[in-house]
N, CA, C and O atoms as a Tripos MOL2 file, in Angstrom:
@<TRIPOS>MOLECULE
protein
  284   283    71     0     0
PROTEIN
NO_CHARGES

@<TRIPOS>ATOM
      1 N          78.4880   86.2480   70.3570 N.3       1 UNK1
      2 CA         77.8490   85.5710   71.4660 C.3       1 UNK1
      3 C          78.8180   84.6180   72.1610 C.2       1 UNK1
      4 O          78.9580   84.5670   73.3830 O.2       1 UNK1
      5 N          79.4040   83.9480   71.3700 N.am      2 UNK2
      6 CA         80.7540   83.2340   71.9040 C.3       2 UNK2
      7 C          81.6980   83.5090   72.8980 C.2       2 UNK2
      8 O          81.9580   82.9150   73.9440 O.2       2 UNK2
      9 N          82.4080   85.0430   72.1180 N.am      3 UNK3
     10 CA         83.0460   85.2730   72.8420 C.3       3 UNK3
     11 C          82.4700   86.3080   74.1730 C.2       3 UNK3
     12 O          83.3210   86.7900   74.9220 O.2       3 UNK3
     13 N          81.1580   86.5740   74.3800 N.am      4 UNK4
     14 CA         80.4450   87.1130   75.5450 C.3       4 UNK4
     15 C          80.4150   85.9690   76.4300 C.2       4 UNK4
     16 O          81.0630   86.1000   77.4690 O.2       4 UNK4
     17 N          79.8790   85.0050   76.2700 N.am      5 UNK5
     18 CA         79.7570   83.4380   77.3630 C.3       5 UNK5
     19 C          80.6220   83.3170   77.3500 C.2       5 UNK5
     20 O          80.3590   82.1150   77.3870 O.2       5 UNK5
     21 N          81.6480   83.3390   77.3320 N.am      6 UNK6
     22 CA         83.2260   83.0630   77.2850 C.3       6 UNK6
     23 C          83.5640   83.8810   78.2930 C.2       6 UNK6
     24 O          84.2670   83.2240   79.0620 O.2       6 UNK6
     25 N          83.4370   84.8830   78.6520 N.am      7 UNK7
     26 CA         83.6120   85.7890   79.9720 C.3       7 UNK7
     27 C          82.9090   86.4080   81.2880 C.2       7 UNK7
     28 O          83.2150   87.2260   82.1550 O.2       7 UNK7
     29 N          81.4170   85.2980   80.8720 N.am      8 UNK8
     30 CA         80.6560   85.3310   81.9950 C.3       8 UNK8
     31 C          80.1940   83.7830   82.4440 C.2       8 UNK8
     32 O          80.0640   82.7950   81.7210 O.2       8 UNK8
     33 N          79.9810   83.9240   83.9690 N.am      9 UNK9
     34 CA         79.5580   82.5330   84.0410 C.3       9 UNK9
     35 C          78.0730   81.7000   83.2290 C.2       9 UNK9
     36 O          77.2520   82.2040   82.4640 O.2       9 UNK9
     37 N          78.1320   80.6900   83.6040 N.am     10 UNK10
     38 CA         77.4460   79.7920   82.5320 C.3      10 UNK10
     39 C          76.0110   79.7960   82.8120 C.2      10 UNK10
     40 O          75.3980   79.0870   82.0130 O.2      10 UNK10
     41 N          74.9980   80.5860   84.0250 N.am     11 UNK11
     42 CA         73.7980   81.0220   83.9650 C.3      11 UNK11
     43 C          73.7100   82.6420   83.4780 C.2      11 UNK11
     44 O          72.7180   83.3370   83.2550 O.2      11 UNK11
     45 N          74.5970   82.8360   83.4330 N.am     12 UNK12
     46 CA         74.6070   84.7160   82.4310 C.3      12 UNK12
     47 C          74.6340   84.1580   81.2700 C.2      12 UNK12
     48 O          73.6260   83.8980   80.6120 O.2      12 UNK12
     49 N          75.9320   83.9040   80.8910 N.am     13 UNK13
     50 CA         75.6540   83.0150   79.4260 C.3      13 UNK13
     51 C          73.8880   82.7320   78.7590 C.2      13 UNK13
     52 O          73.2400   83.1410   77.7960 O.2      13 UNK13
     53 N          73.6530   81.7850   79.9440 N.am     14 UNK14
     54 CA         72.3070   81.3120   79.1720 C.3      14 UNK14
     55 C          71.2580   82.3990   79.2590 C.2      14 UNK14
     56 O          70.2670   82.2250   78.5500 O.2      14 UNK14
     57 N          71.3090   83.6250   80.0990 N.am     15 UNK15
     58 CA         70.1220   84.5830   80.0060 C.3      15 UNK15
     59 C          70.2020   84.6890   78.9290 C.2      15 UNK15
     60 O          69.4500   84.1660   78.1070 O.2      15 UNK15
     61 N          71.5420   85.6980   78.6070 N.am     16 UNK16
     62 CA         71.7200   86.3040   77.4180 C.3      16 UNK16
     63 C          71.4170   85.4930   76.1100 C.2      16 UNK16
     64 O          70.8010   85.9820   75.1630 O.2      16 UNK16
     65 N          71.7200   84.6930   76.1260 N.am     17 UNK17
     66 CA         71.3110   83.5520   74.6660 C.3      17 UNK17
     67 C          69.9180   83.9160   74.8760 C.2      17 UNK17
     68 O          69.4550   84.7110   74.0580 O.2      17 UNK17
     69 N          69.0270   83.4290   75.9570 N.am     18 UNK18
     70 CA         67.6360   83.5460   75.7030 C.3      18 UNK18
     71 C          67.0790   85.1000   75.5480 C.2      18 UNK18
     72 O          66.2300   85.5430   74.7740 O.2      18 UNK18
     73 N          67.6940   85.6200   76.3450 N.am     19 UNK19
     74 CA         67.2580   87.5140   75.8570 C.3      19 UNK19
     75 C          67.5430   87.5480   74.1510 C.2      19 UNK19
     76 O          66.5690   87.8430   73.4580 O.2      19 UNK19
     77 N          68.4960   87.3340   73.6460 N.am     20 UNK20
     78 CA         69.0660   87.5390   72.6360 C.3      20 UNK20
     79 C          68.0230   86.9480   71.6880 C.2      20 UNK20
     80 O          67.7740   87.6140   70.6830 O.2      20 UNK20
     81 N          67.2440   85.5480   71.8990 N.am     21 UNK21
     82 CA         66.3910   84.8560   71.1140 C.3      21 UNK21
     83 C          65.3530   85.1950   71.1120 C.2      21 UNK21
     84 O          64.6730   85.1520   70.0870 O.2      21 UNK21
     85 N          64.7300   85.8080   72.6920 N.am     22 UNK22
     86 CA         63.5260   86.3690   72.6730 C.3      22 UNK22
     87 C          63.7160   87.6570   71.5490 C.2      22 UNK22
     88 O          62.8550   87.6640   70.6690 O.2      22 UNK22
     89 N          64.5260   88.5110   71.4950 N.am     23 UNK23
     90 CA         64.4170   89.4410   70.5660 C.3      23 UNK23
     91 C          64.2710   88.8340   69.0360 C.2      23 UNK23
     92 O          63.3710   89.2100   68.2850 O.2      23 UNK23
     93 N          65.2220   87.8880   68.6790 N.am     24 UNK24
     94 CA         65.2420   88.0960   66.9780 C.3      24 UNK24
     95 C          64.1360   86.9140   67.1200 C.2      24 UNK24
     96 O          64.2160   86.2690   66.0740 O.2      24 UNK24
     97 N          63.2780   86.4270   67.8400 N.am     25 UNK25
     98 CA         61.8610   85.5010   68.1490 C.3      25 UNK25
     99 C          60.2830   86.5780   68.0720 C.2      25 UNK25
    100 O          59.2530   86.3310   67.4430 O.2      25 UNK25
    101 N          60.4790   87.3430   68.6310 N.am     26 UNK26
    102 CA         59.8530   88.3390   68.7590 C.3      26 UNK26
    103 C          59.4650   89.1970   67.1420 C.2      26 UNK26
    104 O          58.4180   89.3230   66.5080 O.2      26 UNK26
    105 N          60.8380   89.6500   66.9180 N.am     27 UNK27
    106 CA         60.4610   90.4130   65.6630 C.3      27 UNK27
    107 C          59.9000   89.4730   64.5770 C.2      27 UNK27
    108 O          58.9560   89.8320   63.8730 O.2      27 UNK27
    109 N          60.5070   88.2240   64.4410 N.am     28 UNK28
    110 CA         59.9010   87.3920   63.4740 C.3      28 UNK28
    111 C          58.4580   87.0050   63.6140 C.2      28 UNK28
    112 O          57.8810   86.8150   62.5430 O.2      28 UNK28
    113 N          57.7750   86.8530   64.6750 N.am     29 UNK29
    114 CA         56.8490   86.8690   64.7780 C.3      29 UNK29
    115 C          56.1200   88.1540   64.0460 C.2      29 UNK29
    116 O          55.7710   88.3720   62.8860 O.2      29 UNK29
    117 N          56.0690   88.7680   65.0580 N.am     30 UNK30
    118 CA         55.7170   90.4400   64.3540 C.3      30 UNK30
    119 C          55.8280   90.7500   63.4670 C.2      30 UNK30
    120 O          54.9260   91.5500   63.2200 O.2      30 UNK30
    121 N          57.0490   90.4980   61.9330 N.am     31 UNK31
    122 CA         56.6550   90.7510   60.7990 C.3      31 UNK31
    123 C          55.8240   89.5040   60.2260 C.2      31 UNK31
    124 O          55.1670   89.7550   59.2160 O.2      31 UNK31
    125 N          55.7790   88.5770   60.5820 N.am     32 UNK32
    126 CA         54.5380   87.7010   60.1250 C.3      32 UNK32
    127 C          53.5610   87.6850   59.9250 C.2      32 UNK32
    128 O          52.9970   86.8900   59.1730 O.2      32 UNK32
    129 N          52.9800   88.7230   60.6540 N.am     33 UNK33
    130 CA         51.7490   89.5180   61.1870 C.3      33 UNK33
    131 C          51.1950   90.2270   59.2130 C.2      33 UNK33
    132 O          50.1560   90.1340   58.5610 O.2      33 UNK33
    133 N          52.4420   90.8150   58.9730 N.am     34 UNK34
    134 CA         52.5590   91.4640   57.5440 C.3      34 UNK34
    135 C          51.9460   90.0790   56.3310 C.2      34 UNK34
    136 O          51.1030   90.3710   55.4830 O.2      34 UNK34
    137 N          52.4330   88.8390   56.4220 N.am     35 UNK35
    138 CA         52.0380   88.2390   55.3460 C.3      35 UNK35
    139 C          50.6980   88.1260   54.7780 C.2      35 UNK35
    140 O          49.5900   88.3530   55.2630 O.2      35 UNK35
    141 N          50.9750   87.8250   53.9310 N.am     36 UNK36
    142 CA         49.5240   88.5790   52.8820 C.3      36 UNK36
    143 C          49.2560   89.6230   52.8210 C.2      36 UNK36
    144 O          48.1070   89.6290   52.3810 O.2      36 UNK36
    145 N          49.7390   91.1170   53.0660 N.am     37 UNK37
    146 CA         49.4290   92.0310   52.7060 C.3      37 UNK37
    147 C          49.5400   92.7340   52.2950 C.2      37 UNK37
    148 O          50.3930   93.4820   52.7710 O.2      37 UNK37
    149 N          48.7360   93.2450   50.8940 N.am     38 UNK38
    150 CA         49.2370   93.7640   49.5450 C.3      38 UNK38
    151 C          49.9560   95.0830   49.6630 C.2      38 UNK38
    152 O          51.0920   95.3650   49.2820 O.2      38 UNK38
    153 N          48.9490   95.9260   50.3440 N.am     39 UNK39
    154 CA         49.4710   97.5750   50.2560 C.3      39 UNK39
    155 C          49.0820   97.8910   51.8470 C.2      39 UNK39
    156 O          48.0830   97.6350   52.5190 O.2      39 UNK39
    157 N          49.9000   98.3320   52.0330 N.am     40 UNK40
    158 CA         50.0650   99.7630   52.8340 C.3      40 UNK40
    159 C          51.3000  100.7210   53.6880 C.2      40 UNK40
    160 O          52.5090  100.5850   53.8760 O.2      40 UNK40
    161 N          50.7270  101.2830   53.9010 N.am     41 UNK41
    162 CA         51.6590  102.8370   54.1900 C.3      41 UNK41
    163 C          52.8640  102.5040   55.0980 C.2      41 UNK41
    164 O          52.8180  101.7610   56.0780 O.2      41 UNK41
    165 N          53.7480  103.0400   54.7180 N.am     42 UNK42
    166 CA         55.6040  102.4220   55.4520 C.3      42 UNK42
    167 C          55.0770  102.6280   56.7440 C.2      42 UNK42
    168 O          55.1730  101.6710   57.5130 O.2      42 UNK42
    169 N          54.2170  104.2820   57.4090 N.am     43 UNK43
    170 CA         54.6950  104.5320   58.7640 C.3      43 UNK43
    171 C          53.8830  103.1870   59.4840 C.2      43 UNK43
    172 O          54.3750  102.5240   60.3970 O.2      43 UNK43
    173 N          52.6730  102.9610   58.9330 N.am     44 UNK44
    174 CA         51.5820  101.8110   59.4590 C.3      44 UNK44
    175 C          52.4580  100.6210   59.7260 C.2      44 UNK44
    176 O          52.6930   99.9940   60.7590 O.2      44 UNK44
    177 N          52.7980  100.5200   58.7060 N.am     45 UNK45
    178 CA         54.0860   99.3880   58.9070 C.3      45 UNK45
    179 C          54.8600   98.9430   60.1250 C.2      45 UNK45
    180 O          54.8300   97.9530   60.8550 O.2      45 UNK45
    181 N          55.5350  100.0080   60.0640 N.am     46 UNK46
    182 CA         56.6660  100.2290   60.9320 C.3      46 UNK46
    183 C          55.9460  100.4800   61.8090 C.2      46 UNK46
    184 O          56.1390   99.4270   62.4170 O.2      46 UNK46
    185 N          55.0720  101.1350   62.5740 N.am     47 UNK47
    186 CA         54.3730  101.2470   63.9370 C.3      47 UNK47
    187 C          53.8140  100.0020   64.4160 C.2      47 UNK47
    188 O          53.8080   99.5250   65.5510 O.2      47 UNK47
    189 N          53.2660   99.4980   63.1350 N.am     48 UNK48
    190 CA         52.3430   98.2960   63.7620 C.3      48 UNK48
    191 C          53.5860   97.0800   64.2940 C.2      48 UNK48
    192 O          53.5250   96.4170   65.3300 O.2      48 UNK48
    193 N          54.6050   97.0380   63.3240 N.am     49 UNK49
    194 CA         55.6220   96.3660   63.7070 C.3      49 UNK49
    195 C          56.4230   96.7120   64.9400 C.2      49 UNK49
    196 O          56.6080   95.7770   65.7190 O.2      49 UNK49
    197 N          57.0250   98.1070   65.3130 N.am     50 UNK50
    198 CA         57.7210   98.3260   66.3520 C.3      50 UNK50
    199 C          56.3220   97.6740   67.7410 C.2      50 UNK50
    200 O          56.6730   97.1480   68.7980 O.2      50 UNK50
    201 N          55.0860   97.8590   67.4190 N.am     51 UNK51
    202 CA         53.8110   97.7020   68.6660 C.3      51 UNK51
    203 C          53.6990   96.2800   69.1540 C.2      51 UNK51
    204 O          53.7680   95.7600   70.2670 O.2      51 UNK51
    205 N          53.5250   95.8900   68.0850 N.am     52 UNK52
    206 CA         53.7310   94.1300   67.9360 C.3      52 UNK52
    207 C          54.4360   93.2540   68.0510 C.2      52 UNK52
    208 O          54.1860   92.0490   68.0880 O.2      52 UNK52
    209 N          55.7970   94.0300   68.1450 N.am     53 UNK53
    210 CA         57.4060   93.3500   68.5920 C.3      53 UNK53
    211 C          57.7310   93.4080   70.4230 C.2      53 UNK53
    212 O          58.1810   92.5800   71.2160 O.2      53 UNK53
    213 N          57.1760   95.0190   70.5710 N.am     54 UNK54
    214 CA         57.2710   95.0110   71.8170 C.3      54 UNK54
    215 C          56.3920   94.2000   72.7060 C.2      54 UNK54
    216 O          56.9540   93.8940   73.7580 O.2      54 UNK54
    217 N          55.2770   93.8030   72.5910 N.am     55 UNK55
    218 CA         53.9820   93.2380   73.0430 C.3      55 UNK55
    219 C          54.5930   92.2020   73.1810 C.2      55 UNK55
    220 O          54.7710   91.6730   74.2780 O.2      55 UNK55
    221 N          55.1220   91.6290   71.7960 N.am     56 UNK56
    222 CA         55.9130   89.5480   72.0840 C.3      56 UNK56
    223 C          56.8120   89.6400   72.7130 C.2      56 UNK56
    224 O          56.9050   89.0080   73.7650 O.2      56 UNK56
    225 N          57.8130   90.4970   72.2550 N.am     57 UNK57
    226 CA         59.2140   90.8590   73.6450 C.3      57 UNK57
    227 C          58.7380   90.8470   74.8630 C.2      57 UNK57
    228 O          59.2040   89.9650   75.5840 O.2      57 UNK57
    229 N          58.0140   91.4950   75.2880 N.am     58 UNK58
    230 CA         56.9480   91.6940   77.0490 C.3      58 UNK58
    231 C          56.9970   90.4910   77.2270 C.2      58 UNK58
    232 O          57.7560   90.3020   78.1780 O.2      58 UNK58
    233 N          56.4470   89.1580   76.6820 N.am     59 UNK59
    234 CA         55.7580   88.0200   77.2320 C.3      59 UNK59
    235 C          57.2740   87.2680   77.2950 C.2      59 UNK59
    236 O          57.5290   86.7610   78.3870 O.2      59 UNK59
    237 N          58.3760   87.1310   76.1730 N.am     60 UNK60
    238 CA         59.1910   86.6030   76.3040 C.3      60 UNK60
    239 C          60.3780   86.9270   78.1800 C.2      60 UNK60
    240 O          60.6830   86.3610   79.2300 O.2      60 UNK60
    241 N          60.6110   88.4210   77.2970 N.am     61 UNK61
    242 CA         61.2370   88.9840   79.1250 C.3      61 UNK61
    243 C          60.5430   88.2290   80.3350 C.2      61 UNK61
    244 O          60.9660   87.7570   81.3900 O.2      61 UNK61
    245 N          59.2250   88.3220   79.7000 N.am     62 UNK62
    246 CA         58.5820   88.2510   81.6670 C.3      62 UNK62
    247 C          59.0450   86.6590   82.0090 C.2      62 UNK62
    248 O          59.4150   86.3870   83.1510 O.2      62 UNK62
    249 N          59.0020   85.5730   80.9020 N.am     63 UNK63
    250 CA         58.8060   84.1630   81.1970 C.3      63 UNK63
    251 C          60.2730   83.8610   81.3010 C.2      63 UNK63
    252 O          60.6680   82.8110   81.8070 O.2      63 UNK63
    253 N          61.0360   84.7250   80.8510 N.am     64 UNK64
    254 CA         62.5950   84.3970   81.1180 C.3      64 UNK64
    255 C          63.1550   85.4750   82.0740 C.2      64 UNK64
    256 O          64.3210   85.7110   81.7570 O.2      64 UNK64
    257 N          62.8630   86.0100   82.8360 N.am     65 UNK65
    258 CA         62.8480   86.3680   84.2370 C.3      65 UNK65
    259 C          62.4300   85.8350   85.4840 C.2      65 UNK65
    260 O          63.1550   85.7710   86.4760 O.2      65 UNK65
    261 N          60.6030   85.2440   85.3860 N.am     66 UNK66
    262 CA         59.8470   84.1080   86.2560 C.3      66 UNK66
    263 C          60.9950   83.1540   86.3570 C.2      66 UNK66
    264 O          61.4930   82.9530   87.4650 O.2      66 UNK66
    265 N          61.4750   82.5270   85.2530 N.am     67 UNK67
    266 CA         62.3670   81.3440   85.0810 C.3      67 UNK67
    267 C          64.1410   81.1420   85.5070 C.2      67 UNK67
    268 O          65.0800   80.3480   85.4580 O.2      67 UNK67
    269 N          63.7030   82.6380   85.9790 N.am     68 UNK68
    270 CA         65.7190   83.1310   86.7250 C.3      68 UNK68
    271 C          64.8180   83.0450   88.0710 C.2      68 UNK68
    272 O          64.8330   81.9440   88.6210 O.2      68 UNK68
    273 N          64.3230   83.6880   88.4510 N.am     69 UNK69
    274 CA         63.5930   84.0700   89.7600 C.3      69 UNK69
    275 C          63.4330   82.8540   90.4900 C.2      69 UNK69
    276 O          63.6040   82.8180   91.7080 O.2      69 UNK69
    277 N          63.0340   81.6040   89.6410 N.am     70 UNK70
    278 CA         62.8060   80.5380   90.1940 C.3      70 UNK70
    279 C          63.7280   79.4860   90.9120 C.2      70 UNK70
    280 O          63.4880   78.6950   91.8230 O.2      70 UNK70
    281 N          64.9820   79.7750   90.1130 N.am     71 UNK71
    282 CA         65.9630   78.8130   90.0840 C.3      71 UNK71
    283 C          66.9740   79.6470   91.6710 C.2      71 UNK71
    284 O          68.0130   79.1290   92.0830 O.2      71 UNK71
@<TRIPOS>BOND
     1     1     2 1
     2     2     3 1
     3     3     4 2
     4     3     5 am
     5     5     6 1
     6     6     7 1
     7     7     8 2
     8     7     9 am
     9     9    10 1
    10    10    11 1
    11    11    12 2
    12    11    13 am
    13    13    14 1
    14    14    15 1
    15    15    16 2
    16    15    17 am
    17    17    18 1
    18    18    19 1
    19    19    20 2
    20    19    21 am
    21    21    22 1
    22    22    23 1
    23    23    24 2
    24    23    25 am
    25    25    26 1
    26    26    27 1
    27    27    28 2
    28    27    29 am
    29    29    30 1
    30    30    31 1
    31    31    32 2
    32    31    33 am
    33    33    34 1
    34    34    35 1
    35    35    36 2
    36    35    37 am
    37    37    38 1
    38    38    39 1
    39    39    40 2
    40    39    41 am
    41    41    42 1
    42    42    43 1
    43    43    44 2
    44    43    45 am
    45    45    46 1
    46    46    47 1
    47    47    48 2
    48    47    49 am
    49    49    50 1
    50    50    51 1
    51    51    52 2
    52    51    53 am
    53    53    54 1
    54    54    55 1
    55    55    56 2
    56    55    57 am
    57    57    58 1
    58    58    59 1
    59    59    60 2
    60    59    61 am
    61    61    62 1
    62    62    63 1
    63    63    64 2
    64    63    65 am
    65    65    66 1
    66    66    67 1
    67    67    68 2
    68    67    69 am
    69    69    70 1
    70    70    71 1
    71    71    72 2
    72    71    73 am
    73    73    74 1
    74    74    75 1
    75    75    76 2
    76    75    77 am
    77    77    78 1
    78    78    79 1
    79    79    80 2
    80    79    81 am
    81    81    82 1
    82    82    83 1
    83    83    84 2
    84    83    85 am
    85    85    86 1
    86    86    87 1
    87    87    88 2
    88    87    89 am
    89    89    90 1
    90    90    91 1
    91    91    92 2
    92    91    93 am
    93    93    94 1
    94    94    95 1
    95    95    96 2
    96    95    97 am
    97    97    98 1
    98    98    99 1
    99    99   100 2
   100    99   101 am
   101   101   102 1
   102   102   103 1
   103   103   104 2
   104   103   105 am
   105   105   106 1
   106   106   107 1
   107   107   108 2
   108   107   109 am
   109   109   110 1
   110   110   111 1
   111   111   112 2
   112   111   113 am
   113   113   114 1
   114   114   115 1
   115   115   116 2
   116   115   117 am
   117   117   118 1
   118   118   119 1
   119   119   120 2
   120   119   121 am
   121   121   122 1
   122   122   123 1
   123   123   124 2
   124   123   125 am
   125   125   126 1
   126   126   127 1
   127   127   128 2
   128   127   129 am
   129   129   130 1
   130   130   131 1
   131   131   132 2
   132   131   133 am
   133   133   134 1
   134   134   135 1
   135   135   136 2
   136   135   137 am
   137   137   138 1
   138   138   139 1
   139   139   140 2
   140   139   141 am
   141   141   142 1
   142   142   143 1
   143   143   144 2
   144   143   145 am
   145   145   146 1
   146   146   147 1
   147   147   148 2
   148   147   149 am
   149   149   150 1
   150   150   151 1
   151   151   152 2
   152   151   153 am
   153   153   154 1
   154   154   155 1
   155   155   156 2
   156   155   157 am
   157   157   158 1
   158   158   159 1
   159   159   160 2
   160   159   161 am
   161   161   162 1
   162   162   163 1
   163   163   164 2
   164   163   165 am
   165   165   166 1
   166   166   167 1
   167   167   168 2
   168   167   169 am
   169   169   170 1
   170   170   171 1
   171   171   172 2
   172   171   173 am
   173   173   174 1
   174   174   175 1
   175   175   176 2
   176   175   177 am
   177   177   178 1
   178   178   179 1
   179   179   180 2
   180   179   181 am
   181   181   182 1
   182   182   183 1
   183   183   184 2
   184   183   185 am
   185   185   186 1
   186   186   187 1
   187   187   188 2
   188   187   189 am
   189   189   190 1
   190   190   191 1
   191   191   192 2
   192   191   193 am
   193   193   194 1
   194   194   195 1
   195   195   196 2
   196   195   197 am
   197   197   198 1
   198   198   199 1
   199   199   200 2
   200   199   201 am
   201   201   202 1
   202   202   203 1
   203   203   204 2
   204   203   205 am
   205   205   206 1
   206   206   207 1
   207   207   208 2
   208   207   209 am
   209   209   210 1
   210   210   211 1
   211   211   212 2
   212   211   213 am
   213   213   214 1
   214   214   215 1
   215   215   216 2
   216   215   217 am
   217   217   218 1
   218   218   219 1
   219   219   220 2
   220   219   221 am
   221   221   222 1
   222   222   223 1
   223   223   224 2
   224   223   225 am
   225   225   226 1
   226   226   227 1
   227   227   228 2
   228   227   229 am
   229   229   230 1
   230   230   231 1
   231   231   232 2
   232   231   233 am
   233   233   234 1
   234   234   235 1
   235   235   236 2
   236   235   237 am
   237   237   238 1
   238   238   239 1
   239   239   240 2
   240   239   241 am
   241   241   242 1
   242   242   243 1
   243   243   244 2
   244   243   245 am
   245   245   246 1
   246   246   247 1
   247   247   248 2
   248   247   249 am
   249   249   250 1
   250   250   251 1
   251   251   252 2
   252   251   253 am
   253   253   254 1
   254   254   255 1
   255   255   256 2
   256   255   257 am
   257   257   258 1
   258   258   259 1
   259   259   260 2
   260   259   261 am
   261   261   262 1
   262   262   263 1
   263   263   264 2
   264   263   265 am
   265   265   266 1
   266   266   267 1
   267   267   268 2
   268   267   269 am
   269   269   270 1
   270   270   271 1
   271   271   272 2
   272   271   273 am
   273   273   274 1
   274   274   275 1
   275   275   276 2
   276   275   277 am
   277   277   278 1
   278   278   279 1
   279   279   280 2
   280   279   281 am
   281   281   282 1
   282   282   283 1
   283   283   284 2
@<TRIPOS>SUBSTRUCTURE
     1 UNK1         2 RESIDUE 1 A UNK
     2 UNK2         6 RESIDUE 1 A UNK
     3 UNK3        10 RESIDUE 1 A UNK
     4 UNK4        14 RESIDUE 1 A UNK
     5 UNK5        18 RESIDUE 1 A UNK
     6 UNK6        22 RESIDUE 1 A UNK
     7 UNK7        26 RESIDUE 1 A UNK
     8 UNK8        30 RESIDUE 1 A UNK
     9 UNK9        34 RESIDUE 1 A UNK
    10 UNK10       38 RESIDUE 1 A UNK
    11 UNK11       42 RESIDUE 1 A UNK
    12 UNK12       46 RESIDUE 1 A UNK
    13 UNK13       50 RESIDUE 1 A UNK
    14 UNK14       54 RESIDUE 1 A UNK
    15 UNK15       58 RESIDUE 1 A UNK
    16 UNK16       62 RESIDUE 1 A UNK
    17 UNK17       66 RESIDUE 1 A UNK
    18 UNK18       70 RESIDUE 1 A UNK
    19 UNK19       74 RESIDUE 1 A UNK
    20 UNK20       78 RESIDUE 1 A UNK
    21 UNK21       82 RESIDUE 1 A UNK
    22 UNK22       86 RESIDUE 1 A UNK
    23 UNK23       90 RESIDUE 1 A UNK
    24 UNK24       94 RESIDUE 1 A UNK
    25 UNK25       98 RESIDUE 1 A UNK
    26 UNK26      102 RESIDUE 1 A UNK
    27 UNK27      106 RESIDUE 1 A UNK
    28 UNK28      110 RESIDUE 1 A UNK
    29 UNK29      114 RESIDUE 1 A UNK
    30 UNK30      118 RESIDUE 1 A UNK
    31 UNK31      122 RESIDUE 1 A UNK
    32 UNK32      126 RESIDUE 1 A UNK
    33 UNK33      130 RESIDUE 1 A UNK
    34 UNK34      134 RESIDUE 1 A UNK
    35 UNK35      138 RESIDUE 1 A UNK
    36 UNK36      142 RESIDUE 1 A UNK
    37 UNK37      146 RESIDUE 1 A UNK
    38 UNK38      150 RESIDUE 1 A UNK
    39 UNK39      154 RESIDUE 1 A UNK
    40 UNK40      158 RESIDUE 1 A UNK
    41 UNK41      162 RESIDUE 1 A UNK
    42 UNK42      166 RESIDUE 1 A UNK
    43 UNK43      170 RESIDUE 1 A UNK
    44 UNK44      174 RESIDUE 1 A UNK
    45 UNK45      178 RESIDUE 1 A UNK
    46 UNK46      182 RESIDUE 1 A UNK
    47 UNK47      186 RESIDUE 1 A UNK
    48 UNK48      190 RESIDUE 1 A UNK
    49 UNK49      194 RESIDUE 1 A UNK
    50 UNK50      198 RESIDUE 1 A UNK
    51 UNK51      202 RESIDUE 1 A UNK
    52 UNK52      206 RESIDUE 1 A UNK
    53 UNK53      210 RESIDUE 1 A UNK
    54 UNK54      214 RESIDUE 1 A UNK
    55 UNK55      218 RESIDUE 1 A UNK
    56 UNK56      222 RESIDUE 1 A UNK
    57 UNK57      226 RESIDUE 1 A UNK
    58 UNK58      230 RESIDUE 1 A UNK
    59 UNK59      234 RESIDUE 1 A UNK
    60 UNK60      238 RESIDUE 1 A UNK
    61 UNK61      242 RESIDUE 1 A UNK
    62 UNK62      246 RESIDUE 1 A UNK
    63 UNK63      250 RESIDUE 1 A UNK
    64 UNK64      254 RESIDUE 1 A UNK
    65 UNK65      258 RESIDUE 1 A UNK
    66 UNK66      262 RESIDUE 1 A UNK
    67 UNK67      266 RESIDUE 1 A UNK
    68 UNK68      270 RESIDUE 1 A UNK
    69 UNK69      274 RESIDUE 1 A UNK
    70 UNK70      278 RESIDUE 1 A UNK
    71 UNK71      282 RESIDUE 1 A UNK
């Protein structure tokens, strides 16, 4: 990440940090979703997780796009 902001100017820089956070923000959420639960099936898993990641990713993108758009 360093050396990426290092070769773009300093509002690219900051998308990317926040794209970058909305993602590993996103998935953490989404496997959270999992706690407490004893059993079930990998694909359930993994679907409900890839469904649930994308859904929080959506809201993150959109509010850090509104928030370029604005400026």
């Amino acid at each position: 990440m360093n050396a990426l902001s290092a070769t773009v100017d300093a509002p690219t820089a900051e998308l990317v940090r926040a794209l970058v956070a909305g993602v590993l923000i996103s998935y953490y959420r989404s496997k959270m979703l999992f706690d407490g639960v004893a059993e079930m099936p990998p694909m359930d898993i993994f679907e409900t997780l890839e469904f649930n990641w994308g859904i929080v990713l959506k809201r993150y993108a959109e509010q850090i796009c509104n928030e370029v758009e604005a400026v």
